[in-house]
C-alpha positions, 0 to 999 in steps of 0.5 A: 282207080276210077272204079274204087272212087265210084265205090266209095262214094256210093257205097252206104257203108262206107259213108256210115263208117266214115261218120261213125269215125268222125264220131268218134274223133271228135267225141275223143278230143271233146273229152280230152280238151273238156277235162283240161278245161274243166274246173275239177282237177283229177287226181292220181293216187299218189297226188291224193296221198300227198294232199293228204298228208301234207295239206290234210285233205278230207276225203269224201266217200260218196259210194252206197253204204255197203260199199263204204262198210266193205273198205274205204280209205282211212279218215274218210267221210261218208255223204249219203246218197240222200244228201247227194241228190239234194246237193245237201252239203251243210255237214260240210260247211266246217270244211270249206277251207280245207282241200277236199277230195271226192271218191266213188266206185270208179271215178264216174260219179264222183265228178257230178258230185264235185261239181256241186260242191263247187256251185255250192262255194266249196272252193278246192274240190277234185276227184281221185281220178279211177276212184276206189278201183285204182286205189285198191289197185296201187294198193293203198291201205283202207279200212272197215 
C-alpha cells in the first residue's frame, strides 16, 4: 500500500492527468451553470415552433449566404455577415417588441450575435438551441 502511495505521488503522469481531470470538471459545471445563468434563453425546436405560432416570433438566419439559399426555415430573415460584425441591427428596429429567435449552423455563433442584439436593447432575444442542424434533424420544413 506504501508503494502505490509513493507512486502516485511522484509519478508526472498522474499528476498531469489529475489536472487534466480537474480541468475538465470544472470546465463542464462552468458551461452547465453559465448557461443557466445566461441571459439568452436556448430554445429546442419544438419550443421555437411554439414561439412561432403563438407569439409570431421572427426568425433571424445569420448563416453565409449559400447556406440561407440551400435551405432555411419558412419566414426567416437573413442578417448579413457584414451587418453582424458592426453589430449593425437598425433593419431590425421594427422588431423590437416581437420575440426574436436566432439560427446558425449549429448553434454556436448564433449566441455571440444574440448577445449583441441584447446590448443593442432588443429585449426578447434566444437561440435555437442545435441550430439548422437540429431542425433538419427533427425534420422541420424549410424552404429555398
Amino acid at each position: 500500500m506504501d508503494q502505490i502511495i509513493e507512486f502516485a505521488g511522484s509519478s508526472t503522469l498522474i499528476t498531469v492527468l489529475c489536472v487534466a481531470w480537474v480541468a475538465l470538471v470544472v470546465l463542464i459545471i462552468y458551461s452547465y451553470v453559465g448557461g443557466m445563468l445566461s441571459p439568452i434563453k436556448e430554445l429546442t425546436t419544438h419550443e421555437a415552433t411554439l414561439l412561432m405560432n403563438k407569439e409570431d416570433a421572427v426568425i433571424l438566419d445569420i448563416r453565409a449566404a449559400n447556406e440561407f439559399k440551400a435551405g432555411h426555415i419558412l419566414s426567416a430573415r437573413q442578417l448579413k455577415t457584414e451587418d453582424i460584425k458592426e453589430a449593425n441591427f437598425t433593419k431590425l428596429e421594427k422588431l423590437k417588441d416581437k420575440p426574436i429567435i436566432v439560427v446558425c449552423a449549429m448553434g454556436v455563433s448564433a449566441k455571440k450575435t444574440a448577445s449583441q442584439m441584447l446590448k443593442a436593447g432588443f429585449d426578447n432575444v434566444s437561440v435555437l438551441k442545435g441550430g439548422m442542424g437540429a431542425w433538419q434533424a427533427a425534420s422541420l420544413p424549410v424552404t429555398k
